[in-house]
C-alpha positions as CSV (number, residue, x, y, z in Angstrom):
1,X,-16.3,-29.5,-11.9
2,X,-14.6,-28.0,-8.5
3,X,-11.3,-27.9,-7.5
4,X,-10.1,-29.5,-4.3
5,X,-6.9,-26.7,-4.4
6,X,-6.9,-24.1,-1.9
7,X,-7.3,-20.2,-2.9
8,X,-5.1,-17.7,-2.4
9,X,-4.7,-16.1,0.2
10,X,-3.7,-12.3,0.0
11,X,-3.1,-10.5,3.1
12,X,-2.7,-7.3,3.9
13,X,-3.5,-5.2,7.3
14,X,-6.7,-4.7,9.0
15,X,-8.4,-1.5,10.6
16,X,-8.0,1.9,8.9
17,X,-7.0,1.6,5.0
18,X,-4.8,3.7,3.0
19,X,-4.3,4.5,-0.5
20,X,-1.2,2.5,-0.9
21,X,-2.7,-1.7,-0.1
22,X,-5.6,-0.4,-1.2
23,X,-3.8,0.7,-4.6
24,X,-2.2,-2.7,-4.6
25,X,-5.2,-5.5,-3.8
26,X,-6.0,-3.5,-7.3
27,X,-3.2,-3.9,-9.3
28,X,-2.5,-8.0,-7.9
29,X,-6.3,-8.3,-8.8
30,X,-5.4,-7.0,-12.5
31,X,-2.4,-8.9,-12.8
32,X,-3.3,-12.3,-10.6
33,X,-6.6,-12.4,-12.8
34,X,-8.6,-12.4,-10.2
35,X,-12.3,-11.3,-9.5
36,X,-13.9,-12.2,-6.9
37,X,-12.8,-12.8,-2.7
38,X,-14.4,-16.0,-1.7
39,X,-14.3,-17.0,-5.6
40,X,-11.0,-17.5,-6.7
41,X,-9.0,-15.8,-3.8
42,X,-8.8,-15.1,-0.1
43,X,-8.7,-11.1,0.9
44,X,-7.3,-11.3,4.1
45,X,-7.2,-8.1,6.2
46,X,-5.1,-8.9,9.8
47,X,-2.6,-8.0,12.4
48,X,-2.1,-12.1,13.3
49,X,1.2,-12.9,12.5
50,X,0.5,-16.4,12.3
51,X,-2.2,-15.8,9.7
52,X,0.2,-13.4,7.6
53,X,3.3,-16.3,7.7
54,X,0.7,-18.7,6.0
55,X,-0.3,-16.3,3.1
56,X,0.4,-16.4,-0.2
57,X,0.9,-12.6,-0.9
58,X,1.3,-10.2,2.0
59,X,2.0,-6.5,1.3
60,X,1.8,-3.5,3.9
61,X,2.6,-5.8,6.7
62,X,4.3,-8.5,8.3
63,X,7.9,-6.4,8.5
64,X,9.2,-8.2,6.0
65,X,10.2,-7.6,2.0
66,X,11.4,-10.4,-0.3
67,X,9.9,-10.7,-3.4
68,X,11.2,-14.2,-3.7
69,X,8.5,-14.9,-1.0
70,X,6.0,-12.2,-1.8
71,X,6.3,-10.5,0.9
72,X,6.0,-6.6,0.2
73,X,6.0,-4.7,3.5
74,X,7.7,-1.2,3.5
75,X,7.8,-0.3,7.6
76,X,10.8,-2.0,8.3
77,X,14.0,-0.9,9.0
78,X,16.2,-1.5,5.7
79,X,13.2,-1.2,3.7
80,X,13.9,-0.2,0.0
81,X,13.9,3.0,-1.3
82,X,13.8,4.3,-4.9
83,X,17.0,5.1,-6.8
84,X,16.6,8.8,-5.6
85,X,16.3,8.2,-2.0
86,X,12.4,7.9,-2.1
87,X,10.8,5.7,0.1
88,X,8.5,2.8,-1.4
89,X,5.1,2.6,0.0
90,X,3.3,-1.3,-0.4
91,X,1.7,0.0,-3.8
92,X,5.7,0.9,-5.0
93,X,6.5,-2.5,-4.2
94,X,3.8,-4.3,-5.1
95,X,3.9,-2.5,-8.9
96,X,7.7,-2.7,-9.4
97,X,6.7,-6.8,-9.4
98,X,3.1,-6.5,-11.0
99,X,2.4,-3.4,-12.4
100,X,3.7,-4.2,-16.0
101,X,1.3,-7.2,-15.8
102,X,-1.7,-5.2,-14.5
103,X,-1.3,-2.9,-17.7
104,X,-0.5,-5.8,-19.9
105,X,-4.2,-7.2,-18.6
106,X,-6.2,-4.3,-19.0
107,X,-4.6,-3.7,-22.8
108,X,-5.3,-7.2,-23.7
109,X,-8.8,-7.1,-25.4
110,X,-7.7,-4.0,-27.4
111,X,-4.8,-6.0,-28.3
112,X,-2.4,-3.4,-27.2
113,X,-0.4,-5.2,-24.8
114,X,3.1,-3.8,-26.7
115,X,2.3,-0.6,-25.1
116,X,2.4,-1.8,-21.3
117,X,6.2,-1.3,-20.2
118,X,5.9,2.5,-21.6
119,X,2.3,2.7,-19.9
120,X,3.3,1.1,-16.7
121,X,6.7,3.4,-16.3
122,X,4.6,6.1,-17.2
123,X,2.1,5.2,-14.1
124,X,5.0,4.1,-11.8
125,X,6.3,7.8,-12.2
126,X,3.5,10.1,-12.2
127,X,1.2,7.9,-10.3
128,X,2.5,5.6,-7.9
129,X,5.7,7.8,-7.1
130,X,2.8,10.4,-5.6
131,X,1.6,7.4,-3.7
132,X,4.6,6.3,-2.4
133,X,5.7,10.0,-1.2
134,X,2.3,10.5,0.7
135,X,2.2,7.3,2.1
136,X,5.6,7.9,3.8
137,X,5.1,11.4,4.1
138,X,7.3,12.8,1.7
139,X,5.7,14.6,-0.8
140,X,7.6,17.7,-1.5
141,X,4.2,20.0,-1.8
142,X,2.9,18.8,1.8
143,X,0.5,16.0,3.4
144,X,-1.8,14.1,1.7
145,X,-4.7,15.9,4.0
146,X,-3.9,19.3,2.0
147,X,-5.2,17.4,-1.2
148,X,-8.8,16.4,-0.4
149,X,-9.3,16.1,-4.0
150,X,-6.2,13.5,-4.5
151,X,-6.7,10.0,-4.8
152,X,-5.3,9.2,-1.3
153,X,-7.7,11.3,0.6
154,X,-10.7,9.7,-2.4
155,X,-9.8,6.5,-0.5
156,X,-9.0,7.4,2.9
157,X,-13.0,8.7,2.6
158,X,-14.4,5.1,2.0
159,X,-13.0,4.2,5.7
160,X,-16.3,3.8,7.8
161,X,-16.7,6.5,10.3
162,X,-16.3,6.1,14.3
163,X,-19.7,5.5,14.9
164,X,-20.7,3.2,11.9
165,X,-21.6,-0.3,12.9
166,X,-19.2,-1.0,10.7
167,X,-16.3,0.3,12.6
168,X,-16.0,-2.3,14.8
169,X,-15.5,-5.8,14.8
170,X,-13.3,-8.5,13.3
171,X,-14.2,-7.6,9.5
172,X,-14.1,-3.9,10.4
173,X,-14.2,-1.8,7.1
174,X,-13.9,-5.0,4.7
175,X,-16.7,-4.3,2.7
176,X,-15.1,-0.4,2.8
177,X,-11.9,-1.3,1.5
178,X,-13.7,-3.6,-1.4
179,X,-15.5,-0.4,-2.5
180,X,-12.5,1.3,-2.2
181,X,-10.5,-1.2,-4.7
182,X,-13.2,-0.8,-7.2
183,X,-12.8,3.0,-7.4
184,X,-9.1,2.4,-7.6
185,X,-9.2,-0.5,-10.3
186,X,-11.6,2.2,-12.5
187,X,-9.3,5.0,-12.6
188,X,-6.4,3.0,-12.8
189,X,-8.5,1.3,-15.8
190,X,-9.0,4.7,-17.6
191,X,-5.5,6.0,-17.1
192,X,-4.3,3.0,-18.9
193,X,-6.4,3.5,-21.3
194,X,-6.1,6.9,-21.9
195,X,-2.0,6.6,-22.3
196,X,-2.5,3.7,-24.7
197,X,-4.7,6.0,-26.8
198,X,-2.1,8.7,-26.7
199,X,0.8,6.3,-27.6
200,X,-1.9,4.9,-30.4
201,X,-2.0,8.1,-31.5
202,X,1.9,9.1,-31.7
203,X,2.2,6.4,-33.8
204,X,-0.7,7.2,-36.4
205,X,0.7,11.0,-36.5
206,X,4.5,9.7,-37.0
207,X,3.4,7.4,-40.0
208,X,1.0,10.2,-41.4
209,X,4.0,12.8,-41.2
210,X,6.7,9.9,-42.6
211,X,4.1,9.3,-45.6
212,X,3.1,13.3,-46.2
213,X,3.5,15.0,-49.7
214,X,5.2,18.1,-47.9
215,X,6.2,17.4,-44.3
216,X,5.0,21.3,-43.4
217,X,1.4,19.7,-43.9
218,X,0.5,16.7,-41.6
219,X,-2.8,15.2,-42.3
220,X,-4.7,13.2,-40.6
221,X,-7.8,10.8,-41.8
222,X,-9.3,11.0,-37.8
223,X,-8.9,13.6,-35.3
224,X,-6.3,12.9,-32.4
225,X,-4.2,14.5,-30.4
226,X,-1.0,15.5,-32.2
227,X,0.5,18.7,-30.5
228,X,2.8,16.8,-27.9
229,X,4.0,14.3,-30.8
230,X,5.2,17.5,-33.3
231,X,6.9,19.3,-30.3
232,X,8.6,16.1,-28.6
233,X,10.0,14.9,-31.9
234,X,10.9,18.2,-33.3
235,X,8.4,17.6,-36.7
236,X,8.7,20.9,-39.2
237,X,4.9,20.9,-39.4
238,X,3.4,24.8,-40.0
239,X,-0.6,23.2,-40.1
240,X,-2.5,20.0,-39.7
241,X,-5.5,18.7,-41.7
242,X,-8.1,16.6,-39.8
243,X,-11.8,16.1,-40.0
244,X,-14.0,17.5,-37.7
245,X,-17.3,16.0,-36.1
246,X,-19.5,18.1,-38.1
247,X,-18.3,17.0,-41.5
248,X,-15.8,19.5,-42.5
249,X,-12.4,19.3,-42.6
250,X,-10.3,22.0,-40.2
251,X,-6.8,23.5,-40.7
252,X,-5.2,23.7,-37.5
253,X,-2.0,26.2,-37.4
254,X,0.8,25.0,-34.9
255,X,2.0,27.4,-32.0
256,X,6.0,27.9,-31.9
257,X,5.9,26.0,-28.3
258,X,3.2,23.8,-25.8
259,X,1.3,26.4,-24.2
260,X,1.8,28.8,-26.8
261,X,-0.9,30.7,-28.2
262,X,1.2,31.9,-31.3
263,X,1.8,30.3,-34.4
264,X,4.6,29.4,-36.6
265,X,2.5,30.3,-39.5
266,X,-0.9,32.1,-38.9
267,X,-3.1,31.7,-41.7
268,X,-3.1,35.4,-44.3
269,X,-4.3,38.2,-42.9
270,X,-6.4,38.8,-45.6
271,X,-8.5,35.8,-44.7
272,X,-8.7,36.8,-41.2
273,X,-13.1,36.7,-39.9
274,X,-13.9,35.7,-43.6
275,X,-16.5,32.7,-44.4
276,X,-18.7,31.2,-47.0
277,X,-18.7,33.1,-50.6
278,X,-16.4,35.8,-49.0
279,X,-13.5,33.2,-48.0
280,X,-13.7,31.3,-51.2
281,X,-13.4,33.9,-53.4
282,X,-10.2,35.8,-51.6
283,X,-8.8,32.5,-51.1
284,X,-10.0,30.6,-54.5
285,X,-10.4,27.3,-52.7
286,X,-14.4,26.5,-53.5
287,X,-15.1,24.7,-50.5
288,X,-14.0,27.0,-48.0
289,X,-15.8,27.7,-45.2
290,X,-14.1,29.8,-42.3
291,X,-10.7,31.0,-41.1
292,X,-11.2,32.4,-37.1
293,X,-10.7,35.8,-36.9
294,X,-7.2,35.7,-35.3
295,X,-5.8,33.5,-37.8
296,X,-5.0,30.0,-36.1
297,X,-8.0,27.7,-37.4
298,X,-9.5,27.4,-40.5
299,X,-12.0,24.9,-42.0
300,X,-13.0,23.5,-45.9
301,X,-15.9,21.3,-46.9
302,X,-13.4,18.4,-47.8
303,X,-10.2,16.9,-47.2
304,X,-8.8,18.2,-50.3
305,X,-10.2,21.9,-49.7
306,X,-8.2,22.5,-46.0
307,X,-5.3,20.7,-47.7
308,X,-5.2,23.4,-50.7
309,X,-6.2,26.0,-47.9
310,X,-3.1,25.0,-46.1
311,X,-1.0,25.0,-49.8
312,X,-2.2,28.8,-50.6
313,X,-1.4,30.1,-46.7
314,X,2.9,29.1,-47.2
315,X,2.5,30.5,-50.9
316,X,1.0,33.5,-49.5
């Protein structure tokens, strides 16, 4: 069954793309639930200012912003600026509206969509902040050209070159700024995902510390990051129990401070470049199998082994 309603149009500029509509076609894509231009939207790329009145959502042109009328253009005079003076770019704008909903999208088959206004301020800051300043030329460690590796200059490479057939023409770099998107709509996809597994994991270590026999001690049934969660709420752990890939268990001491390569407990010098027979027997935990030689990682056999490893090092 078809539908006689009319697709959306989205509209942004045409000719030479930047990161910043490029970033945002992404995001409304995320958040709009779209797929496919053609399918169930219209990807407009113009200059015609009749054709941008008649859209639906126009962002990165058109001289206008009012999100009451989707219109998300940032060249203007008056145009908005972040509460520190920063000037929005089209993907600013366009995120401040859709951004939590983009997140919200890509966390909804894990069922993690509780995480997305932490996740999407998180991204707004360290992600489309650096966007916005390059866009407007204000990034406060140079142009966007002195970061070929950056996102920006990533997308700015998908533009078609001068003497491409592409070039040229009334749907001049379309197919360009499509590709473009999809790189865009990846790593946005993994950076989401990779803050929802760190948040997943700050609460698993919080509930692990909250239920541990001595809070010095914090064990964990899977390994996961855990360093940034002790240090950002203050937790008195001196070693961590987790298993390893390999099947053993591994006692992990905890440096004084991120970065450091201290700890607040090494493990006994006596145990120091011992393994095997040799660590068991100084030790008296059967199932030993290793403490490195300078005394900041340590591994048993089992759970309960690292656990009694980690027991004899504060006794000691």
């Amino acid at each position: 069954m078809t539908s006689d309603k009319p697709l959306p149009v989205l509209a942004t500029h045409s000719g030479k793309f930047h990161c910043d509509e490029v970033f945002a076609y992404a995001v409304l894509r995320l958040a709009l639930g779209l797929r496919e231009p053609g399918r169930d939207h219209v990807l407009l790329r113009t200059r015609k200012p009749e054709a941008i009145a008649s859209a639906d959502i126009v962002w990165d042109v058109g001289f206008v912003f009012d999100e009451a009328t989707s219109r998300f253009d940032h060249h203007q005079r008056g145009a908005p600026l972040r509460a520190d003076g920063t000037p929005y770019s089209s993907a600013g704008l366009i995120w401040r509206v859709y951004g939590e909903r983009a997140v919200a999208a890509l966390l909804k088959e894990g069922g993690a969509e509780g995480f997305a206004p932490a996740i999407a301020a998180e991204i707004d800051e360290t992600v489309v902040r650096r966007i916005d300043e390059n866009d407007n030329g204000v990034a406060a460690d140079g142009p966007v050209r002195s970061d070929t590796l950056g996102l920006a200059s990533l997308v700015g490479d998908f533009n078609p070159s001068w003497d491409e057939a592409t070039a040229n023409g009334a749907t001049a770099g379309d197919a360009a700024f499509l590709e473009a998107a999809a790189l865009v709509s990846g790593i946005l996809g993994r950076r989401v995902d990779g803050l929802r597994a760190r948040l997943a994991a700050e609460a698993l270590v919080l509930a692990a510390h909250a239920a541990a026999e001595d809070p010095r001690i914090l064990v964990l049934e899977r390994g996961m990051p855990w360093k940034n969660v002790v240090f950002s709420h203050d937790l008195p752990v001196l070693f961590t129990v987790s298993p390893a890939s390999n099947g053993n268990w591994m006692l992990d001491t905890v440096p004084p401070e991120p970065g450091s390569f201290a700890q607040r407990l090494p493990l006994p010098e006596a145990w120091a470049g011992l393994d095997a027979e040799a660590l068991a027997a100084e030790t008296g935990v059967g199932d030993a199998v290793f403490v490195h030689l300078r005394r900041f990682v340590g591994a048993a056999k089992s759970r309960d082994g690292a656990v009694e490893l980690a027991r004899k090092a504060m006794a000691a």
